[in-house]
C-alpha positions in Angstrom: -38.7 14.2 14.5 -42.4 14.4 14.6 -42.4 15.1 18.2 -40.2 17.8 18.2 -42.5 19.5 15.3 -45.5 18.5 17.5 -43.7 20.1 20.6 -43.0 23.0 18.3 -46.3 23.7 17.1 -47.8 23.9 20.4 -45.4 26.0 21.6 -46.0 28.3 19.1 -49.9 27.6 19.6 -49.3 28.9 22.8 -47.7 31.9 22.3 -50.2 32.3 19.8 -53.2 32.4 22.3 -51.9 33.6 26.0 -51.8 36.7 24.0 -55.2 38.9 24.3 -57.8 38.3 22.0 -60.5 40.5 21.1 -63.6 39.5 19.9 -66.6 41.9 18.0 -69.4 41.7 15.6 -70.1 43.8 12.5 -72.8 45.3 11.2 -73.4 42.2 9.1 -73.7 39.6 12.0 -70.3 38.3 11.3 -68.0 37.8 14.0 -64.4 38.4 13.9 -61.0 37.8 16.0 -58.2 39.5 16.6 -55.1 40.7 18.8 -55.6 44.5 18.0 -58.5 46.2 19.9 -61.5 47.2 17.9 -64.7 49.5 18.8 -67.2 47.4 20.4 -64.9 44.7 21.2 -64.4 42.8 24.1 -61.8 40.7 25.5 -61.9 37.1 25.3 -60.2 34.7 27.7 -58.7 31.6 25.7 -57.7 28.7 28.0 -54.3 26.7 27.4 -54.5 24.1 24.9 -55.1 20.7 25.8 -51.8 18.3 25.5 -51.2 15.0 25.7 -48.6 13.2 26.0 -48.0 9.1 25.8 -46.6 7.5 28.6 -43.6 5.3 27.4 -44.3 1.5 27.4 -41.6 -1.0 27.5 -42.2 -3.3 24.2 -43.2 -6.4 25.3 -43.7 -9.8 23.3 -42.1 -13.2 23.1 -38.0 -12.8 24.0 -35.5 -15.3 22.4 -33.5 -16.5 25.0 -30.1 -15.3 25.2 -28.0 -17.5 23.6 -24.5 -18.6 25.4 -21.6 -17.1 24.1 -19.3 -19.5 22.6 -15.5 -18.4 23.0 -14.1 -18.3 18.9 -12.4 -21.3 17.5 -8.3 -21.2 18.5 -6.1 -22.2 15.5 -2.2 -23.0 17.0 -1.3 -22.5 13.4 -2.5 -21.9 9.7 0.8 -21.4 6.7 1.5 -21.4 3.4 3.3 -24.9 2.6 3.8 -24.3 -0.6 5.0 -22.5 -2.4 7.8 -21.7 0.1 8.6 -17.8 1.0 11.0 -16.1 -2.2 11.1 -19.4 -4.0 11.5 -18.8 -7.8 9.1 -21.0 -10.1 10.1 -20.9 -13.6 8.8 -21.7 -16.9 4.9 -22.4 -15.6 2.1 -20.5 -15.7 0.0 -21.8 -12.9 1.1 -22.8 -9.1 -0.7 -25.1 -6.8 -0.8 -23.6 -3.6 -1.0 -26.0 -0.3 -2.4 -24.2 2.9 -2.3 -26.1 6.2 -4.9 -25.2 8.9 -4.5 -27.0 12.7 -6.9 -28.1 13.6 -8.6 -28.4 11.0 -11.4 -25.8 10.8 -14.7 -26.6 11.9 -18.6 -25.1 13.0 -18.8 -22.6 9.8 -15.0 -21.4 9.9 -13.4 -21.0 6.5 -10.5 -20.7 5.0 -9.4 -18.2 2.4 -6.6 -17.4 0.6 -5.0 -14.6 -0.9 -3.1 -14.3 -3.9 -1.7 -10.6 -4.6 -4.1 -9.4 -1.7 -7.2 -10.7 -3.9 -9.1 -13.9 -2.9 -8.6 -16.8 -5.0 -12.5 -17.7 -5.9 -13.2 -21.6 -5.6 -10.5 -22.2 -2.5 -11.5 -25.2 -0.6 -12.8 -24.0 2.3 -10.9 -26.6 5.1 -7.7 -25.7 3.4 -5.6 -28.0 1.1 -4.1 -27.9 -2.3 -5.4 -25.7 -5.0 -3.7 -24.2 -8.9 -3.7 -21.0 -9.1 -4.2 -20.5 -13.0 -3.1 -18.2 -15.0 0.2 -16.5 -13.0 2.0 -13.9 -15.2 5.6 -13.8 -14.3 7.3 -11.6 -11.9 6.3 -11.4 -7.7 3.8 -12.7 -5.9 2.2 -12.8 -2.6 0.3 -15.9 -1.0 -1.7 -15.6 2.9 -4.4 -17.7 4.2 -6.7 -16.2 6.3 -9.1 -18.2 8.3 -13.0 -16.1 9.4 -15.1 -17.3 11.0 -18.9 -17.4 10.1 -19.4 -13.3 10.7 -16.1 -12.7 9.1 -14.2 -12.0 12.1 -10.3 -13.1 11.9 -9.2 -15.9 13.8 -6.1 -16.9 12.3 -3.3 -15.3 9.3 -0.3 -16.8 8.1 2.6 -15.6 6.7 2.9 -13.6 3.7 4.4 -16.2 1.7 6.8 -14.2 -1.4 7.2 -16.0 -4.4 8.6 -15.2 -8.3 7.5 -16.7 -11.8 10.4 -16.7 -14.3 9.7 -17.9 -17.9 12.0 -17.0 -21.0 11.6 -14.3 -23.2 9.2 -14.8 -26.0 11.8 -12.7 -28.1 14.7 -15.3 -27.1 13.0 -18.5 -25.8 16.7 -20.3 -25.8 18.9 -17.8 -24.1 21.8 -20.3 -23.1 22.0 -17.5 -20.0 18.5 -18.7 -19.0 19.1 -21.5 -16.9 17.0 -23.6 -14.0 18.6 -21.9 -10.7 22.4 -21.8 -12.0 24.4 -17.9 -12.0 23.9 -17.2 -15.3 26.6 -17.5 -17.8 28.4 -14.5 -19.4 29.6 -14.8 -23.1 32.2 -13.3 -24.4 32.1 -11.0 -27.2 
């Protein structure tokens, strides 16, 4: 930006002065400039302006040497073991999620996991069990993600679907509540 102004200004400079110049002095000794012609004035020749311009240097200074690029971690696989996709968990408000990583991650790689899209704060970071606490009922969503140290995506599992039933507060003993059965229809 500043050389642009810089290249700018003397451009403008130099408009400014290949133009004719007049010089002249009053009756009071001063002296005086200008580009309109006065009586007892004579021209003036005004040479270019001086420029300069940097030449460009290459920075130079201690270079780290270029570390070798180290191909990303390969996971063959990373799931969801439990809960198990549209399994129905009733009566509980918690779930202990299980998350299997092979191998087993390793130089910074972590393991996250995802409940309703969200990250579950305090996962163990090599994978394994962890509860969930509190789950309100209805459906949920489980996926593990595993990133490495930049955040970069080296494995997903499944989207693991999952339900939380739990009887009504307003009719806790519903005899058509029942653990996995069809529920029962009473007659009238």
């Amino acid at each position: 930006m500043r050389t642009l102004l810089f290249t700018l200004m003397s451009l403008t400079c130099m408009a400014a002065f290949s133009a004719t110049v007049y010089k002249w002095v009053d009756e009071n000794g001063v002296v005086h400039y200008s580009d309109q012609p006065h009586e007892n004035a004579e021209k003036v020749q005004v040479a270019a302006p001086q420029t300069y311009s940097a030449p460009r240097t290459a920075r130079q200074g201690p270079q780290a040497p270029a570390l070798p690029s180290r191909p990303p971690n390969v996971y063959q696989s990373c799931a969801i073991i439990y809960p198990q996709d549209q399994q129905n968990l009733q009566n509980t408000d918690s779930v202990q999620a299980t998350v299997q990583v092979s191998p087993a991650p390793h130089d910074g790689d972590r393991v996250a996991l995802m409940f309703d899209g969200t990250p579950v704060a305090g996962f163990p970071p090599t994978g394994g069990t962890y509860t969930i606490s509190p789950v309100d009922r209805g459906e949920h969503s489980l996926q593990a993600v595993v990133q490495d140290t930049s955040g970069k995506v080296l494995c997903t599992s499944a989207n693991v679907m999952f339900s939380i039933t739990q009887p009504s507060v307003l009719n806790p003993a519903n005899p058509n509540f029942n653990s996995g059965a069809n529920p029962k229809v009473r007659p009238h």
